[in-house]
C-alpha positions in Angstrom: 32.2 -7.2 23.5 30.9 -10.1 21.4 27.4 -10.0 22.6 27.5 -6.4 21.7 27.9 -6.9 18.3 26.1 -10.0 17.9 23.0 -7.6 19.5 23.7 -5.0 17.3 24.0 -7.2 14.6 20.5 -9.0 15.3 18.7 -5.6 15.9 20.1 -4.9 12.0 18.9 -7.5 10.9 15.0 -7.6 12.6 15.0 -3.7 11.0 15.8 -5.0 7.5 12.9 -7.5 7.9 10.3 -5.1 9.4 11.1 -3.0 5.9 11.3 -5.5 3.3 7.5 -6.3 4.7 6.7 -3.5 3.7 3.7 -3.0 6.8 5.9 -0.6 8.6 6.4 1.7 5.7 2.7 1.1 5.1 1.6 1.9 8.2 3.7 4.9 8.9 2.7 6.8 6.0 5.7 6.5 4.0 4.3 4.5 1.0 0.5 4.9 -0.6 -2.0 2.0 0.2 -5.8 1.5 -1.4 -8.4 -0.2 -0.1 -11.5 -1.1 -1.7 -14.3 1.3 0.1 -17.6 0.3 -1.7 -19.1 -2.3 -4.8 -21.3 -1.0 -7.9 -24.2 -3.0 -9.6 -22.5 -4.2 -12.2 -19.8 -5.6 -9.6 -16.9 -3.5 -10.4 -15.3 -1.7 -6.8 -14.7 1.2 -5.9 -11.0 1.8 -4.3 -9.4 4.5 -2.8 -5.6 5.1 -2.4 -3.9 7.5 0.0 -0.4 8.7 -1.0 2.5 7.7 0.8 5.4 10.6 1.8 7.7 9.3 0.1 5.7 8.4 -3.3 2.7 9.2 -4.4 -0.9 7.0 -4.3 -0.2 3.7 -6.6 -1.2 4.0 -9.9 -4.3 1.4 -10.4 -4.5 2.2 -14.4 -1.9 -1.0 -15.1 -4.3 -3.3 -13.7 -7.6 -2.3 -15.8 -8.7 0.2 -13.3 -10.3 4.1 -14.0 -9.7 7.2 -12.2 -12.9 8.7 -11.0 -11.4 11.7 -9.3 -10.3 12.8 -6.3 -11.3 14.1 -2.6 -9.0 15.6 -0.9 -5.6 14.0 -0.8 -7.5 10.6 -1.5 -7.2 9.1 -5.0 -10.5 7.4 -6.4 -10.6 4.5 -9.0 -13.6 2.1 -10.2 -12.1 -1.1 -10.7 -13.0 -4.1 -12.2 -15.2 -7.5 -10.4 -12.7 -9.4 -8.8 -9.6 -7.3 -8.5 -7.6 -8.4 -6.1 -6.0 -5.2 -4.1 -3.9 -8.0 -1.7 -1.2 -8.1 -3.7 -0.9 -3.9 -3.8 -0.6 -4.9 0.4 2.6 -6.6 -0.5 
């Protein structure tokens, strides 16, 4: 009966850190994600975002970023040299 709950309460606990990563969300469509596709000449990148089902694509415009449109369900914005999409991966 212990080792029941002590499972139960392990499996709780490896789901609330799968989550809190963030990677399963990510990776199952749930949240948006952006990846930087392509680089212009004057070194500013171009980045996609794909919305997420349960929230939209991220909003870049915060971080010095410009929508360029969009193609399909994919979001486009021209960011500027060095912009560091990582931390949008958190």
């Amino acid at each position: 009966m212990l080792f029941r709950i002590v499972a139960a309460g392990f499996c709780i606990f490896l789901v609330m850190l799968a989550v809190k990563d963030g990677r399963v969300l990510r990776t199952s469509g749930l949240t948006g994600s952006c990846t930087v596709v392509g680089t212009y000449t004057d070194s500013s990148e171009l980045t996609t975002c794909l919305p997420g089902k349960l929230e939209g694509a991220p909003d870049l415009s915060h971080r010095g970023c410009q929508a360029v449109g969009f193609s399909g369900k994919v979001e486009q914005w021209r960011c500027p040299a060095g912009f560091d999409i990582s931390d949008l991966r958190r």
